[in-house]
C-alpha positions as a Markdown table, in Angstrom:
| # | Residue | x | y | z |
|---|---|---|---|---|
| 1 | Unk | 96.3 | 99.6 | 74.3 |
| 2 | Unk | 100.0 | 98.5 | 74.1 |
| 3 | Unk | 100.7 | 97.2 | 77.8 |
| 4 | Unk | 102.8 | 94.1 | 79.7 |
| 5 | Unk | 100.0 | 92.6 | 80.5 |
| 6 | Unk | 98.1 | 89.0 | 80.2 |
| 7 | Unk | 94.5 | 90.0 | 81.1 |
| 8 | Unk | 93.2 | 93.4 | 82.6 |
| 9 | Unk | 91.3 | 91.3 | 85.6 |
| 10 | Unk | 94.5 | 89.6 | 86.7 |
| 11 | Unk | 97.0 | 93.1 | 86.7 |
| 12 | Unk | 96.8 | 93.7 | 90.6 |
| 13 | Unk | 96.9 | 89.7 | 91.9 |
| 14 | Unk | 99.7 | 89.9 | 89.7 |
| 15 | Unk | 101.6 | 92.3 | 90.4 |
| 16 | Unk | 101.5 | 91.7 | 94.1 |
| 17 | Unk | 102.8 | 88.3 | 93.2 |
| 18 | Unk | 105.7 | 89.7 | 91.8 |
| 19 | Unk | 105.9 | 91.9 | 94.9 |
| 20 | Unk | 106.1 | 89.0 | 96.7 |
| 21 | Unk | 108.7 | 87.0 | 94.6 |
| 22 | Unk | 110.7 | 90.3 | 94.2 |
| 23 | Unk | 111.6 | 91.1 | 97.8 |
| 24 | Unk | 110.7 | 88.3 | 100.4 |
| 25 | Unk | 112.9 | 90.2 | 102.8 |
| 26 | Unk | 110.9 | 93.0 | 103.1 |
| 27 | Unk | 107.5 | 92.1 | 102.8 |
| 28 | Unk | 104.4 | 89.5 | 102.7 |
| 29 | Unk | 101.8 | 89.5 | 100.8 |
| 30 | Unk | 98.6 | 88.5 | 101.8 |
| 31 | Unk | 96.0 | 87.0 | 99.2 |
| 32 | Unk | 91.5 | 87.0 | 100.3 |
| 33 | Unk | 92.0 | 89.8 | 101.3 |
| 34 | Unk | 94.6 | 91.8 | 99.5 |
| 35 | Unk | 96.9 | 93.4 | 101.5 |
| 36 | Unk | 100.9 | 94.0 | 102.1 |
| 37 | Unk | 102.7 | 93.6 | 105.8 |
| 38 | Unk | 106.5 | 94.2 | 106.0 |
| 39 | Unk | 108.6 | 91.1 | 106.7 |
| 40 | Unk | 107.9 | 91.4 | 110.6 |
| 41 | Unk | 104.7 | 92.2 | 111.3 |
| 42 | Unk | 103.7 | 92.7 | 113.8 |
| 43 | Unk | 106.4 | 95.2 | 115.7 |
| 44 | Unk | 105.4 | 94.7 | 119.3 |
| 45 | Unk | 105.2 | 97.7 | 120.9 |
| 46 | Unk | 105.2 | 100.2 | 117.5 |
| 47 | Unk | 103.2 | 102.4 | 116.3 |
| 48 | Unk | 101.5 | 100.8 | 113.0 |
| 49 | Unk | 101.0 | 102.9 | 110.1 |
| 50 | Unk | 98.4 | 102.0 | 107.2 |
| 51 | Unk | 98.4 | 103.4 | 103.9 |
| 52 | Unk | 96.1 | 102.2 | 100.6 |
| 53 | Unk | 94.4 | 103.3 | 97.5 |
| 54 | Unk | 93.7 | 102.1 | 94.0 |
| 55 | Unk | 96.9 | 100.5 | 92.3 |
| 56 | Unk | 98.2 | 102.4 | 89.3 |
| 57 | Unk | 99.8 | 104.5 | 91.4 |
| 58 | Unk | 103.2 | 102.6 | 92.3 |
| 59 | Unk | 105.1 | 102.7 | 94.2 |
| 60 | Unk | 102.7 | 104.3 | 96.2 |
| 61 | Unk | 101.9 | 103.1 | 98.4 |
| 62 | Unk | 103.2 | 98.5 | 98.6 |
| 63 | Unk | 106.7 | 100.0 | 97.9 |
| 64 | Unk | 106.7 | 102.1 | 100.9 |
| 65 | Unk | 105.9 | 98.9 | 103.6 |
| 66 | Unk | 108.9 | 98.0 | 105.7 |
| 67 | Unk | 111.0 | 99.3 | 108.4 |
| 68 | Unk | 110.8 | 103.8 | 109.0 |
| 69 | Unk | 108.2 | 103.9 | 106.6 |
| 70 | Unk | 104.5 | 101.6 | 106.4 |
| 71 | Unk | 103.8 | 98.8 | 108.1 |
| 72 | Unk | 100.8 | 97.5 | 105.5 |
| 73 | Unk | 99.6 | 98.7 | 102.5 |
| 74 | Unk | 96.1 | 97.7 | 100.8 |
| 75 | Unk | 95.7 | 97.8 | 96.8 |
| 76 | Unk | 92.8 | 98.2 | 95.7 |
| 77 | Unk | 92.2 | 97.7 | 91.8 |
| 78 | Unk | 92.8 | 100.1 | 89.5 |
| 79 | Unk | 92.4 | 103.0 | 90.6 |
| 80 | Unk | 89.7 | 102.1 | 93.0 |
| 81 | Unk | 89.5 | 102.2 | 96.8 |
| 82 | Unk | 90.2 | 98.7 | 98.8 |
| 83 | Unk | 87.5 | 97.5 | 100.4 |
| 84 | Unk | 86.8 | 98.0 | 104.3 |
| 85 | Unk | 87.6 | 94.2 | 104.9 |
| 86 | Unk | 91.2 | 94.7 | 103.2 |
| 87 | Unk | 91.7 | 97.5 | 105.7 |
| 88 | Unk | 90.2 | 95.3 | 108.7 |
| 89 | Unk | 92.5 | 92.2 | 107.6 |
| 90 | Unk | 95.2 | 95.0 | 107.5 |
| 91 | Unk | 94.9 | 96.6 | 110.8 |
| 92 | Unk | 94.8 | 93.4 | 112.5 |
| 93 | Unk | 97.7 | 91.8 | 110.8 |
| 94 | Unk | 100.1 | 95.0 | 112.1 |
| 95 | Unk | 98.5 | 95.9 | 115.6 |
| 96 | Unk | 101.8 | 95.5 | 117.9 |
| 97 | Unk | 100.1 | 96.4 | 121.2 |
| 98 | Unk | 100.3 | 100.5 | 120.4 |
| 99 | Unk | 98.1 | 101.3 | 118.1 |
| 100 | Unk | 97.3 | 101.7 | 114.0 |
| 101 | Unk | 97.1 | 105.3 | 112.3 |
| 102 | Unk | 95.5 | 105.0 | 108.7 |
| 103 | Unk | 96.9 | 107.7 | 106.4 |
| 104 | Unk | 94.3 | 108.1 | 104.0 |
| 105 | Unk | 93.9 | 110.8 | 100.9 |
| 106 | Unk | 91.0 | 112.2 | 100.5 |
| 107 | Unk | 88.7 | 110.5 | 97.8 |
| 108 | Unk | 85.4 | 109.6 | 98.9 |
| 109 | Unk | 85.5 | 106.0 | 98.5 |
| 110 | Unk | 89.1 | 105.9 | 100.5 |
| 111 | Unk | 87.7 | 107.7 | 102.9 |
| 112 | Unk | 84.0 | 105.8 | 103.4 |
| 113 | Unk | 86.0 | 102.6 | 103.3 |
| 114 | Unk | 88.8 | 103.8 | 105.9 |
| 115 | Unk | 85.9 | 104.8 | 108.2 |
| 116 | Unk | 83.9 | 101.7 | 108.1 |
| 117 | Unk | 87.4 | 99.9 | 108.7 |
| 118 | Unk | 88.4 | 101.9 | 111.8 |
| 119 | Unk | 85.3 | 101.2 | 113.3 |
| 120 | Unk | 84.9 | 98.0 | 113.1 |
| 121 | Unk | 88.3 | 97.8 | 114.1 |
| 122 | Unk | 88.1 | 99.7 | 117.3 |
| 123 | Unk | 84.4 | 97.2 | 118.5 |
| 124 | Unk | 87.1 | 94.7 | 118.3 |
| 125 | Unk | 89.0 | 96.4 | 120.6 |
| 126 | Unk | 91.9 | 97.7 | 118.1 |
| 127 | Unk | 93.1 | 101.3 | 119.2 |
| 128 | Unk | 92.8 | 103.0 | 115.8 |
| 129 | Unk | 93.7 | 106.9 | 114.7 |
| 130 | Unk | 93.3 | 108.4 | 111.0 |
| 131 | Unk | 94.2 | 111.7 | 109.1 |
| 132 | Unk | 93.0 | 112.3 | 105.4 |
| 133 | Unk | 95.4 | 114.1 | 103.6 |
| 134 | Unk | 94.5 | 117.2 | 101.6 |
| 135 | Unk | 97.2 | 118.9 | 100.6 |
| 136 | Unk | 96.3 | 119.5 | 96.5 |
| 137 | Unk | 95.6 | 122.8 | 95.6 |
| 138 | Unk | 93.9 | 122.6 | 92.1 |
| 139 | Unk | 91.1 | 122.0 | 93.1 |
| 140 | Unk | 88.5 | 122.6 | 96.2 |
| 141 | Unk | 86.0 | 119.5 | 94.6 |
| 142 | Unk | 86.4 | 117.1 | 92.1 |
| 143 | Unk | 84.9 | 113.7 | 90.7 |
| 144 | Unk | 85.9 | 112.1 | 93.5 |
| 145 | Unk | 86.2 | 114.3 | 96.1 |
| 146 | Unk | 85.1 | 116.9 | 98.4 |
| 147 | Unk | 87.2 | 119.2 | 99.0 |
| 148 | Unk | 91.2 | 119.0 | 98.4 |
| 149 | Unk | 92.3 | 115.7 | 97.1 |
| 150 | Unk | 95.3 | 114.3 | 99.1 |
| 151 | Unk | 98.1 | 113.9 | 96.3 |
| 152 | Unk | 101.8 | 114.7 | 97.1 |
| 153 | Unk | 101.8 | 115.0 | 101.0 |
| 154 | Unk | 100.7 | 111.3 | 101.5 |
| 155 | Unk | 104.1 | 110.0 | 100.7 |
| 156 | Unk | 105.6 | 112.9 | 103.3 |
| 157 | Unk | 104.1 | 111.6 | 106.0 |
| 158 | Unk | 104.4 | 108.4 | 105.8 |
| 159 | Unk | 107.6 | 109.0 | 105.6 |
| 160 | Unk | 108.0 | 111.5 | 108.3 |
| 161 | Unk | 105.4 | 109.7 | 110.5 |
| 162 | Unk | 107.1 | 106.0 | 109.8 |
| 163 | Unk | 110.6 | 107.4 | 111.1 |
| 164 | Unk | 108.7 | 108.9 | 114.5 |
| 165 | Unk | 106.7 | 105.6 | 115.0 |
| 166 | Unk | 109.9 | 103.6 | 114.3 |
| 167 | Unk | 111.4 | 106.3 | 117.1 |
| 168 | Unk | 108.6 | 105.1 | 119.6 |
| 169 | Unk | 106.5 | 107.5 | 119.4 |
| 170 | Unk | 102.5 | 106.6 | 120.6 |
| 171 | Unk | 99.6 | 106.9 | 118.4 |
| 172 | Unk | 98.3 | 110.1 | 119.7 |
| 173 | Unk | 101.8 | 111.9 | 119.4 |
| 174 | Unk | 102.1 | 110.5 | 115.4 |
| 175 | Unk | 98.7 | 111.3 | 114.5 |
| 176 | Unk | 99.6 | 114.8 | 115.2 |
| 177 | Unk | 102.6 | 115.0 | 113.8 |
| 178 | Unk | 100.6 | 113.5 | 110.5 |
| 179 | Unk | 98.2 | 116.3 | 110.9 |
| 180 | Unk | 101.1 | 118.7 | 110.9 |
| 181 | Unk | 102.7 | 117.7 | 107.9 |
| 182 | Unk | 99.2 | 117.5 | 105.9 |
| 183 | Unk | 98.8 | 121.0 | 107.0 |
| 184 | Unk | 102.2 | 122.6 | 105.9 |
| 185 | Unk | 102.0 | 120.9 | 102.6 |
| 186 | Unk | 100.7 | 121.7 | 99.4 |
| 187 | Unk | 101.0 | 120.3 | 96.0 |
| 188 | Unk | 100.2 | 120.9 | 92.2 |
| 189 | Unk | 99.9 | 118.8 | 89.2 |
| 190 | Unk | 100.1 | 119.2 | 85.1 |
| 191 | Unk | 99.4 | 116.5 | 82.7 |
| 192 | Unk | 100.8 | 116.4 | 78.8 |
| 193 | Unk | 99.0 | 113.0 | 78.3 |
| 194 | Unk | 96.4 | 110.6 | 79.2 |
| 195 | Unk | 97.0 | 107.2 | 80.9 |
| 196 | Unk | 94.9 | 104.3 | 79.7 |
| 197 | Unk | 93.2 | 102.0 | 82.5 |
| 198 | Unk | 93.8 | 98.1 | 81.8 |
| 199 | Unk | 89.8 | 97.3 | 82.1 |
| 200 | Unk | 89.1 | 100.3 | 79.7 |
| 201 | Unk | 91.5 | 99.7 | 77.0 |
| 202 | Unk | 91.6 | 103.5 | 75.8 |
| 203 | Unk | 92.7 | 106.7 | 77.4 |
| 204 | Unk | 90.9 | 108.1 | 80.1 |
| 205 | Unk | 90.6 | 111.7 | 78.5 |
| 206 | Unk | 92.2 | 113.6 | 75.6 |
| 207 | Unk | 94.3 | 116.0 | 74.8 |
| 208 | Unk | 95.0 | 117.7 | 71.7 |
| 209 | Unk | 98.9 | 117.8 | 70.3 |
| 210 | Unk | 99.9 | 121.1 | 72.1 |
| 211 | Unk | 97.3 | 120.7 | 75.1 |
| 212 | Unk | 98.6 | 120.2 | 78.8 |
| 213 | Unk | 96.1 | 119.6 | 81.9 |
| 214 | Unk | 96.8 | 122.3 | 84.7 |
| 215 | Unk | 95.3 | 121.2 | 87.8 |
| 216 | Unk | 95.4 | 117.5 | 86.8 |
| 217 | Unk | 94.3 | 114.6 | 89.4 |
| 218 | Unk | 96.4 | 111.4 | 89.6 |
| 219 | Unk | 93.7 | 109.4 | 88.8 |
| 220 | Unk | 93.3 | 111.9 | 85.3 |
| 221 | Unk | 90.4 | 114.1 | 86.9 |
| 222 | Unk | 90.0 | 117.6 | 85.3 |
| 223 | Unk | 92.0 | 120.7 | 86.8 |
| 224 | Unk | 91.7 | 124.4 | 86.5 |
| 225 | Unk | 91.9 | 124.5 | 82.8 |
| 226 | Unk | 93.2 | 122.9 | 79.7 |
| 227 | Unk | 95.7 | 125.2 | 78.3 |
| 228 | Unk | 98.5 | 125.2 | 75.2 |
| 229 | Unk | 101.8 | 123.6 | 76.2 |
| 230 | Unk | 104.3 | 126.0 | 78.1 |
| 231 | Unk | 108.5 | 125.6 | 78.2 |
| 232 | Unk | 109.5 | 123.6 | 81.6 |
| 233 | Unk | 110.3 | 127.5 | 83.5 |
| 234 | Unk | 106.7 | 128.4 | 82.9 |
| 235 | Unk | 105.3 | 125.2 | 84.0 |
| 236 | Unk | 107.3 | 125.0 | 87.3 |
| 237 | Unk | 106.1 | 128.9 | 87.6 |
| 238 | Unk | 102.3 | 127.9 | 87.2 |
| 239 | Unk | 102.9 | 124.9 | 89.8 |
| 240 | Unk | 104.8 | 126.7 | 92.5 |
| 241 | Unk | 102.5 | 130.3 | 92.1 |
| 242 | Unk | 99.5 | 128.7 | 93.6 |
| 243 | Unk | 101.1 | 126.6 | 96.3 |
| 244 | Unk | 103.2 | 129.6 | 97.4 |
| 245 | Unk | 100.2 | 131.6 | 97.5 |
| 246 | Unk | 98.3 | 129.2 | 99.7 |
| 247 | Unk | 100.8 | 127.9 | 102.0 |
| 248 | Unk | 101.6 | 130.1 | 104.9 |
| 249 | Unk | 105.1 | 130.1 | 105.4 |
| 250 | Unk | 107.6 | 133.1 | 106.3 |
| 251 | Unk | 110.9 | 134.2 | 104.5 |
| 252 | Unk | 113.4 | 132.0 | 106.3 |
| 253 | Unk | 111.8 | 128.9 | 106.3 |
| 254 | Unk | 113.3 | 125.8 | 105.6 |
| 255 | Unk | 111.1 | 123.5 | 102.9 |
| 256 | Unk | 111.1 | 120.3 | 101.5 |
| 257 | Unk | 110.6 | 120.4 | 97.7 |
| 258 | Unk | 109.3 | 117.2 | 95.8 |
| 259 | Unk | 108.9 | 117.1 | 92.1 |
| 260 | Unk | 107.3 | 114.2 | 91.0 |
| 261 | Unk | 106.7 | 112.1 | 87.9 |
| 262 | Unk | 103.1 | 111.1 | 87.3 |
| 263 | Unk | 104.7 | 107.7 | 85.4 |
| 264 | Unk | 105.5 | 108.5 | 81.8 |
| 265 | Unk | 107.8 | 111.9 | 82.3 |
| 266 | Unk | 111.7 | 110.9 | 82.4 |
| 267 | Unk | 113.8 | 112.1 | 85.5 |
| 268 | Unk | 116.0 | 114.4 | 83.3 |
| 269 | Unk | 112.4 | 116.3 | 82.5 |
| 270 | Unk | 111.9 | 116.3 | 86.2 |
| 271 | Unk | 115.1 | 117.4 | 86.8 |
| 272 | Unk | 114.4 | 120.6 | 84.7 |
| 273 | Unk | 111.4 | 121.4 | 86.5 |
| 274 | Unk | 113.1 | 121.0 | 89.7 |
| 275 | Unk | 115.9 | 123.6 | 89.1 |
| 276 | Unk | 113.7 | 126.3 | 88.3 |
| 277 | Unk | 111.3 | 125.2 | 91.6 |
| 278 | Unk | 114.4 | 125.6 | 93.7 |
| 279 | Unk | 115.2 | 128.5 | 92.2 |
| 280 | Unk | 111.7 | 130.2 | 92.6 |
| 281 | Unk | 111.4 | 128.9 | 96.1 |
| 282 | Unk | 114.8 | 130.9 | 97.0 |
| 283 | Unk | 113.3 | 134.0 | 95.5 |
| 284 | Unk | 110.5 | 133.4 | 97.8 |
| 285 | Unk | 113.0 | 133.8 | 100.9 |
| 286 | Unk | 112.4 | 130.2 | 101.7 |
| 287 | Unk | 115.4 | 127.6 | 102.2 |
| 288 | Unk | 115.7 | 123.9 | 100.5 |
| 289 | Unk | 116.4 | 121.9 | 102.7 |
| 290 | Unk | 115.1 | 118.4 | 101.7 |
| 291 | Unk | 114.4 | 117.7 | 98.2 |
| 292 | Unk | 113.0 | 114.1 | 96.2 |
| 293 | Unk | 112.3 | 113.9 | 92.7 |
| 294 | Unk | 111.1 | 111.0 | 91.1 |
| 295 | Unk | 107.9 | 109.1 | 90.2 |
| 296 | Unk | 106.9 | 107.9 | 93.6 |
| 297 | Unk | 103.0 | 109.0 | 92.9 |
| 298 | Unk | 102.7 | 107.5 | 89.5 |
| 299 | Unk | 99.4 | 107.7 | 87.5 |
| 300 | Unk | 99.7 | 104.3 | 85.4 |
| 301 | Unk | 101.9 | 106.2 | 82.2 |
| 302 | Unk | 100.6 | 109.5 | 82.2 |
| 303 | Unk | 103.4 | 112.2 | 81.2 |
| 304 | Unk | 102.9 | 114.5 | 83.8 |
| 305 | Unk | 104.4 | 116.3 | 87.1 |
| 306 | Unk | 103.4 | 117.6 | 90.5 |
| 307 | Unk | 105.5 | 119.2 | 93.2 |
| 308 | Unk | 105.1 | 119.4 | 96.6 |
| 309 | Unk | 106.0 | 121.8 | 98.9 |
| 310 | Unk | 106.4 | 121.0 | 102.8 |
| 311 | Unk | 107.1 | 123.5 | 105.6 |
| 312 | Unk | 109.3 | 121.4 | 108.1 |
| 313 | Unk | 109.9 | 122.0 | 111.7 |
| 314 | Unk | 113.1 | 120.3 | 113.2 |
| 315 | Unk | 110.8 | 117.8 | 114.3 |
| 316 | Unk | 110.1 | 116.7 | 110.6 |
| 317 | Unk | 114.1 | 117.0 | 109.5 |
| 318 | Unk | 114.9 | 114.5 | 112.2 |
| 319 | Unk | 112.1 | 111.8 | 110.7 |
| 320 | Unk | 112.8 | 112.7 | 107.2 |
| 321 | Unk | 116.3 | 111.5 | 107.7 |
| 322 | Unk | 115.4 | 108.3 | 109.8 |
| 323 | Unk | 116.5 | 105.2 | 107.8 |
| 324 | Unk | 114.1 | 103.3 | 105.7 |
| 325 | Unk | 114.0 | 100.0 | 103.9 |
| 326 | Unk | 111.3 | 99.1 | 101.8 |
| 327 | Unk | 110.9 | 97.9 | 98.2 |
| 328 | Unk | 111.5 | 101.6 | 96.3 |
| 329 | Unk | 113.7 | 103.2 | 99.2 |
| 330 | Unk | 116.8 | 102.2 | 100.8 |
| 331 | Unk | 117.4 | 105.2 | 102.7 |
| 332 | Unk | 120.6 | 105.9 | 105.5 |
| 333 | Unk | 120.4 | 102.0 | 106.0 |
């Protein structure tokens, strides 16, 4: 294991640190429990949106906290769920007067934990919403789910949702909107390597030299099927086939495409996969009208893609392009 690390136990209290020291004018960290609040938290009368998971993901989801986007994040170790009273600590710290939504992707221990949060939060007398997002299509069950994991459309909303909450909207009105955009997305993921864990000190599954994953998990569950490496056409072909086939959408609609890197793939990679996505997505009738690429889902180093595809309403365009500032975006500020 070749890493920049000083012990496997300390990577996450670490890295918040850093976090912390890094960009003091966005954020605060928050140590017993774990947890990240932008800057000004609480934002009377706003909407609060909550986001977590296992870290290993950055910068999903403590480089999304700040203003348009979340207003806490809690990392949990290593790919591993936070824990209910990081959630609690959370909701409390960033309850403005109108409400929390927890965005939450659908692995089981997320999703137990989120629940036992929300209602202990609400017998305190916190008005709390949730939506667990779904939106992978490799898979209907895996190690840690049931049903669809929620990969790729997490970051959507919160970005979509963040830019209505910072617009005013109530709880009710974003949780539906969040509902919305889990619902018109879908997603798709290959892997060409393993990542390696810190506490496990060796890859987390194996491939042979001309293996890729199809149908891979971000935190490196199995997919559909192992199968022999294909050029970068093919593999944006094999990602954008099943999503297409499972999204409704009509000829005419406009889309947001998102290619993502799962952390070890470089952007020039990405940027080949996303040509040929655009291009098949054209073919398809359907018009681009937002795009990201980049490794905003990361699974520790594993050389890897998803992509995304979103059906947006006029209602999502005008979120989308709402200004954010937080640690990995600086968007229309």
């Amino acid at each position: 294991m070749k890493k920049f690390i000083n012990a496997p136990e300390n990577v996450v209290a670490e890295a918040l640190a850093g976090m912390a020291a890094a960009h003091p004018d966005l954020i605060r960290v928050h140590t017993d429990p774990d947890f990240i609040t932008r800057a000004d938290a609480p934002v009377r009368g706003k909407v609060a949106l909550l986001s977590g998971g296992g870290s290993g993901h950055e910068p999903m989801h403590g480089g999304f906290v700040g203003r348009g986007m979340l207003d806490a994040a809690c990392p949990g170790a290593v790919f591993t769920s936070p824990t209910p009273d990081q959630m609690l600590a959370a909701t409390r710290a960033v309850d403005g007067g109108a409400g929390v939504l927890h965005i939450v992707k659908n692995y089981t221990g997320d999703v137990l934990n989120f629940e036992m949060a929300a209602d202990l939060a609400k017998e305190e007398g916190l008005d709390v919403a949730a939506v667990v997002i779904d939106d992978d299509v490799a898979v209907q069950d895996s190690l840690y789910t049931a049903g669809r994991r929620g990969v790729g459309a997490t970051i959507l909303a919160e970005k979509i949702c963040g830019g209505a909450a910072e617009a005013g909207a109530d709880l009710a009105s974003v949780a539906a909107l969040c509902r919305e955009v889990n619902g018109a997305a879908r997603s798709m993921g290959v892997a060409l390597s393993p990542c390696t864990v810190p506490h496990a000190g060796k890859p987390s599954f194996t491939l042979g030299e001309g293996e890729m994953e199809y149908g891979i998990g971000i935190h490196g569950e199995p997919g559909r099927k192992r199968i022999p490496i294909e050029p970068a056409d093919r593999v944006a072909e094999m990602l954008m086939e099943p999503i297409l086939a499972d999204l409704p959408f009509r000829q005419g609609d406009k889309v947001l495409l998102f290619v993502n890197g799962l952390g070890g793939t470089p952007l020039v990679e990405l940027y080949i996969l996303y040509r040929k996505a655009a291009e098949i997505a054209r073919r398809h009738g359907l018009t681009v009208a937002r795009s990201l690429v980049g490794p905003y889902m990361t699974s520790l180093e594993m050389a890897g893609t998803s992509i995304t595809l979103l059906r947006l309403t006029d209602d999502m365009i005008r979120h989308w392009d709402a200004p954010v500032v937080t640690p990995a975006l600086r968007w229309g500020a």
